[in-house]
N, C-alpha and C positions, 0 to 999 in steps of 0.2 A: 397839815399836822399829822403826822403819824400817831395812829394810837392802837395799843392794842383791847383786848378786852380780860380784865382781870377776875379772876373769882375771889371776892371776899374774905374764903377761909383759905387762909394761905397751903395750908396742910394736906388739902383734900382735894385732892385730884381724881373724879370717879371714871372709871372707863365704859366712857357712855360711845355705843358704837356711831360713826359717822355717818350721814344720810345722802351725800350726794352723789347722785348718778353715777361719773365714773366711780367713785370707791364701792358703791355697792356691787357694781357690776366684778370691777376686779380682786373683789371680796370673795364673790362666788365660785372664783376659783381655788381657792386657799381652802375652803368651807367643804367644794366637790373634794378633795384632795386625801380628806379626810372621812368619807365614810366610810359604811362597816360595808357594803355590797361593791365588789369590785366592778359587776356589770354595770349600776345604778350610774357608779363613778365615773365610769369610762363615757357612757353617752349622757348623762349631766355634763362634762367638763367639757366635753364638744361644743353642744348647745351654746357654755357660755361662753366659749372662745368664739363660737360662729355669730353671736348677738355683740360681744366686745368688737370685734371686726367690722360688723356692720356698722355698728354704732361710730364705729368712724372715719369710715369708708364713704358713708353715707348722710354726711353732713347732720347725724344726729348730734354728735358729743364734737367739742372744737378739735380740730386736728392736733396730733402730739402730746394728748393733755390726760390719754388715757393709760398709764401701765399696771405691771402686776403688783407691784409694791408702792402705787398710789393708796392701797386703806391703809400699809404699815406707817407713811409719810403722812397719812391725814391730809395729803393733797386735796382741794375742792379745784372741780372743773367745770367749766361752760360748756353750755348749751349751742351746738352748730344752727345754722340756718331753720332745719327739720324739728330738732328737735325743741328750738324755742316754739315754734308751731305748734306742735303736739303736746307743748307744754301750756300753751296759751287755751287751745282747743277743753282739754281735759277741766283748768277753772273755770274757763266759759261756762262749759257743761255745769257740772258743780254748783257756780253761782245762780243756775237759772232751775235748778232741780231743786235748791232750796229757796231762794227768795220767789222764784217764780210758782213754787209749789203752795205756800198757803200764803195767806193775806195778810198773818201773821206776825210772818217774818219780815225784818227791816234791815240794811246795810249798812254797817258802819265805818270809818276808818280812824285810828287810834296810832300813838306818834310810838313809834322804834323807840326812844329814846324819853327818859324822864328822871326830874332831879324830885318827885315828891316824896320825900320821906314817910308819909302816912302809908306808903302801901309796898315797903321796902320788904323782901322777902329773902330766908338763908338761902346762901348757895348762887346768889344774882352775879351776873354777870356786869362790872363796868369798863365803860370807856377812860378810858387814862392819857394824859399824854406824856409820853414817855421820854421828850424833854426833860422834863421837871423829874422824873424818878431818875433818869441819869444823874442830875444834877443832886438828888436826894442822895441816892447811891456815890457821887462822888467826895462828900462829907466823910473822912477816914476820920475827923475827929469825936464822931459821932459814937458812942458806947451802943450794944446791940438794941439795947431796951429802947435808946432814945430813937435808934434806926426804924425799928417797927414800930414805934408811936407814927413818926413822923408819916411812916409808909401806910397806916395805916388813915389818917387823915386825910393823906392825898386821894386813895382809894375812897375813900365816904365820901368826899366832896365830888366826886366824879359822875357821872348822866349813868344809870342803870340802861342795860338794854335790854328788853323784852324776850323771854326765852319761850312766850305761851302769847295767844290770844285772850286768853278765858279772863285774865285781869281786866284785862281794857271793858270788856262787857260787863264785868259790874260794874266798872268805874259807870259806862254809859247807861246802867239800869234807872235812876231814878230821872235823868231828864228825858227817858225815852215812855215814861209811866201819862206824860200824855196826851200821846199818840193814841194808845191802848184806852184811854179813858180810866187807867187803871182795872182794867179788866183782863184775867187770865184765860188762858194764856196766850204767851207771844213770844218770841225770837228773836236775839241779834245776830247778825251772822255778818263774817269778815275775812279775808284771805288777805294774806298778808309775810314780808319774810322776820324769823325770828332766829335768833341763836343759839345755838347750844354746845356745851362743851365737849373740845373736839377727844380724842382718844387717849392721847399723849400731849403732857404738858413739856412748853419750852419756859426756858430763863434766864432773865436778865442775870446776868450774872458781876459780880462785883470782886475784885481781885483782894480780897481779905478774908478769914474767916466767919465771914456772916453772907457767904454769897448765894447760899441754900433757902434764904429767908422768903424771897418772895418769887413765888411760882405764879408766869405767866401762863393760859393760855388762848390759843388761838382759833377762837370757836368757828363750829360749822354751821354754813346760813341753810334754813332750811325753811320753804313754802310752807305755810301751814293755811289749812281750812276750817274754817272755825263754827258753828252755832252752839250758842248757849239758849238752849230752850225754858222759861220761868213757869212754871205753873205751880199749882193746887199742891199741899203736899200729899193730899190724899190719892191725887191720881199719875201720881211720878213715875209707878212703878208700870205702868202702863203706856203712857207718855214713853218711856225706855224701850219697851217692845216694840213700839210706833215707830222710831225713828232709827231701831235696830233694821225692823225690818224694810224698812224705806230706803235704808243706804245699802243694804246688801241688791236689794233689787238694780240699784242706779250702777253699783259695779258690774251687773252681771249683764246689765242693758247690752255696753261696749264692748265683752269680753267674744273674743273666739270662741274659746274651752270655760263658759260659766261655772263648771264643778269646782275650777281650781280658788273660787270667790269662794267663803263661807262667814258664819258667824259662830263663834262660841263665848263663852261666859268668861271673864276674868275672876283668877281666883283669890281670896281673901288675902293668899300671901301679896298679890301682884298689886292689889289696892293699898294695901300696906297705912289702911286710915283715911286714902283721901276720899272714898265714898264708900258708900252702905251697897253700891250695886254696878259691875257694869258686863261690857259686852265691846266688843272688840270684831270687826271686820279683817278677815285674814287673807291673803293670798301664799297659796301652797308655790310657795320658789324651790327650786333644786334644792337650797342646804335647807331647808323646813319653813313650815308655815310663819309669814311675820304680819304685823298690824299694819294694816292701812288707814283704819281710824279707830278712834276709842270713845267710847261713849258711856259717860260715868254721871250716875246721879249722886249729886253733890251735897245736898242737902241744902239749910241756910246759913251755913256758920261761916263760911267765906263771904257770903253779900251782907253780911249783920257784920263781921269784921271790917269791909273795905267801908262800910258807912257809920263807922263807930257804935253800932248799936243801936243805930234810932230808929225803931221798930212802927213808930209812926208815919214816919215820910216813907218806908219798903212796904206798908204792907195796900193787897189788890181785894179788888173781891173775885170772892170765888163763891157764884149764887149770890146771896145775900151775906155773903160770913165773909169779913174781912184777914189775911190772912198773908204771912212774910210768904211769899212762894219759894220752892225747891230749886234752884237751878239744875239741869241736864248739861250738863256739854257734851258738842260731838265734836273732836278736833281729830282731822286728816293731815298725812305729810303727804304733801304734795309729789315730790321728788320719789319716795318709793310706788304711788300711782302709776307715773312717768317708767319705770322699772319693770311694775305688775304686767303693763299694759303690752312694754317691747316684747316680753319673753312669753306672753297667753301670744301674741300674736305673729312670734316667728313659725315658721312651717319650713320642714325642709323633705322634699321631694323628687324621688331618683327619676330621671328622665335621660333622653338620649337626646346627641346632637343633630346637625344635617349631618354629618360624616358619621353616623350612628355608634358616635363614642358615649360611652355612659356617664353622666354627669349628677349632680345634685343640684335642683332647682330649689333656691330660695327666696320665700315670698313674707315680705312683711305684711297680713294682712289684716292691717288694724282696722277697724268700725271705720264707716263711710263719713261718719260726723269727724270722728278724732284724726284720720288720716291729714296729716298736712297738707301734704299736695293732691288735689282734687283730678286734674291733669295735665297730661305732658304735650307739647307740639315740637311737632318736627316734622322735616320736610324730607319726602324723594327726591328722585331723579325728576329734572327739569329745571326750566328758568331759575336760575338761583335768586335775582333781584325781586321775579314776580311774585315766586313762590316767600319768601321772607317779609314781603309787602302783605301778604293775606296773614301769614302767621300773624304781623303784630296788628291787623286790626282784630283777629279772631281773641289775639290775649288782651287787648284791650277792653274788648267787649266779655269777657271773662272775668276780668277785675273791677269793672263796673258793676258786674252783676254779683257780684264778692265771692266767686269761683278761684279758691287757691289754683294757680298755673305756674308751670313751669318751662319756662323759653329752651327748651332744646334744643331748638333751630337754630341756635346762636351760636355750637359748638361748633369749633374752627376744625376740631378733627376727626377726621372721616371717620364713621362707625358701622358697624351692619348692624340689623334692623333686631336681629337675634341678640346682639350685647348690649343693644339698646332696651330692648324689653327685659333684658337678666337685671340690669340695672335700673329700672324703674321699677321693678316685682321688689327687691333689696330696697328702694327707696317707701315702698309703702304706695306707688302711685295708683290711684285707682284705674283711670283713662289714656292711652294713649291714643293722641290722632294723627294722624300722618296725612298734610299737605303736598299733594304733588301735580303732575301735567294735569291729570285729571280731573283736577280743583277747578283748576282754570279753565278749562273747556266746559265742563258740565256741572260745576260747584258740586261733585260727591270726592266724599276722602273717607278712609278707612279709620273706623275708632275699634281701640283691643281692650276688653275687660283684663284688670289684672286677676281678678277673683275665680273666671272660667276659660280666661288665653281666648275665647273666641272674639276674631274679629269680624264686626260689621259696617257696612255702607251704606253712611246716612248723607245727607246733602248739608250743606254746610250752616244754611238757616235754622237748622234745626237741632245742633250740637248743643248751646246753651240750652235750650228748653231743656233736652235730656239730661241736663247733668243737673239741671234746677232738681227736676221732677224727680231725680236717683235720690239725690240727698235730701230733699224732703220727706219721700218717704221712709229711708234709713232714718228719720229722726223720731217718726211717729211708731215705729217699731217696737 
């Protein structure tokens, strides 16, 4: 069944900008294009051309999926091989920096989609099938009034789909009270994908004068990170700071250039009522600083709403004093993460060839934990059957030991060792090893850091350990 996702108020279509990877990226260009410093402009608009490039060069973003008038189109694209990796890597992280951080916090998961009217909110997004509105829309005997009744009944009866996490966690507040003993405070936290309305609305359109009546549109999915923290209301305001400064640290943990992470204060206009207080995690990108998460104390009038008021079955203690708790949320978009993370971590660096022509070396060099690919194998000169037989037991034993690897050795077309390292440095690879005669006579092969270009010669027993022992310690960093 085709269906698209309708906004409620037919009239209002807000220009909420889109979040997915390619459109941010080729956002960035239209954004550089237009500032006030012509130098700023000129090497911003490289950068993002040189990170657009990679990013599809390089099996981050799906091939053909990325252009420069994808944000005017509202285009949404996929994630390549890499970058689903680095995409997967980063909630990892995430999910274990907060459930894994206090004993607190608990995991939830809560459905896309719901038909319950007690928690219906303006401006929701529904699922429609768009069958039945054709066949609404094909009704010419229909006078306009009766048309927008009608349309508008379809649209009510239709599955709302989720544009936030923060609902689902009060829905789950009262059967999670006891776990907690009803005791403050504690945490739900949940990742998960949501919707939101894309840029530019489309429309069905109907061949009469009422064909302007119902504006479809075609929302953008976007990852979100979710914890809604319950406590005391007395100690909110502090609790705020707590988890301010907990998530700015966790962005800075992965960053290259940690400066470019900060925190400032949201301002009165920017809350616009939905809370008394918050604070926002930013990364400074080319066209200016944007939120990577938001964290707002909420107060109790949304969990005394979503439970009718019943101030009996919400309230915990807090000491000896029973008490509706404050909700906190800290809700992250995943996808501008995945954005912050490519552009802190490109590097580009002039260097010379073997034929001592001047070049620019680009190195993806994202944290050891978030990097996708862990390392690379391929082979020298020699036995080509023998040497191909050690690679796939070395990546075997790589992937048993849950070592991201990449079969290089598999390329059917001849490369030198030089386009091979340009192109693993661009890939983000940490490690290259290079199996050859040498394996095979004395078990040593050559491993090259991407991080320092230097290469050393270890014996083949003792590869996995090192790469165990790199990325463990890059974890506890």
């Amino acid at each position: 069944m085709l269906t698209y996702c309708v906004r409620r108020r037919f009239w209002r279509c807000e220009n909420i900008p889109t979040t997915s990877l390619c459109c941010r990226i080729a956002f960035a260009l239209q954004r550089c294009s237009t500032a006030t410093s012509a130098r700023s402009v000129a090497e911003d608009s490289d950068h993002t051309k040189t990170l657009m490039q990679l990013c599809t060069d390089r099996y981050y973003i799906a091939s053909g999926q990325l252009h420069r008038d994808s944000f005017q189109r509202g285009t949404n694209c996929g994630y390549g091989p890499l970058g689903m990796e680095l995409r997967k890597n980063i909630l990892e992280q995430w999910w274990n920096s907060v459930i894994g951080f206090r004993a607190e916090v608990f995991g939830i998961s809560t459905l896309h989609t719901s038909k319950d009217r007690t928690t219906e909110r303006d401006g929701q997004l529904r699922v429609v099938d768009t069958e039945n509105l054709r066949q609404i829309l094909s009704q010419r005997e229909l006078s306009k009034d009766q048309l927008i009744q009608k349309l508008q009944i379809h649209i009510q009866n239709g599955a709302s789909v989720r544009t936030s996490l923060f609902q689902g966690a009060l829905e789950q507040y009262v059967p999670s009270l006891e776990l907690v003993n009803r005791k403050l405070p504690f945490g739900l936290a949940e990742t998960g994908l949501c919707f939101q309305p894309s840029g530019g609305p489309s429309c069905i359109t109907r061949t009469c004068a009422y064909a302007h009546i119902l504006c479809v549109t075609v929302p953008d999915e976007v990852t979100q990170s979710s914890l809604v923290w319950f406590c005391s209301p007395r100690t909110s305001s502090q609790w705020l700071d707590y988890w301010a400064r907990h998530r700015l640290q966790w962005w800075r943990k992965f960053a290259l250039g940690p400066s470019d992470f900060s925190c400032s204060d949201i301002t009165e206009e920017e809350l616009a009522g939905r809370a008394s207080r918050g604070v926002k995690i930013v990364y400074n990108f080319p066209w200016g600083p944007e939120a990577l998460e938001t964290l707002l104390s909420r107060g109790d009038a949304e969990l005394l709403q979503t439970h009718k008021g019943a101030r009996n079955k919400l309230q915990c203690l807090d000491g000896r004093k029973s008490v509706v708790p404050y909700a906190i949320s800290v809700t992250g978009n995943l996808e501008r993460g995945v954005l912050a993370y490519l552009y802190n971590s490109l590097q580009q660096v002039k260097k010379v060839d073997s034929k001592q022509r001047p070049q620019q070396r680009k190195v993806l060099k994202l944290h050891p934990i978030l990097s996708p690919v862990k390392v690379a194998l391929d082979m020298g000169r020699g036995a080509t059957v023998e040497l191909r037989q050690v690679c796939d037991g070395l990546l075997k034993e790589f992937l048993e030991g849950g070592i991201s690897a990449w079969p290089g050795y598999l390329e059917t077309m001849p490369t030198s060792m030089e386009q091979l390292n340009t192109k693993y440095d661009e890939m983000g690879v940490l490690f290259t090893a290079v199996i050859s005669d040498n394996t095979l006579e004395s078990g040593l092969l050559q491993v090259r850091s991407r991080d320092t270009t230097i290469k050393e010669t270890m014996h083949i027993s003792e590869v996995k350990n090192f790469l165990s022992r790199y990325i463990s310690t890059a974890q506890n960093i």
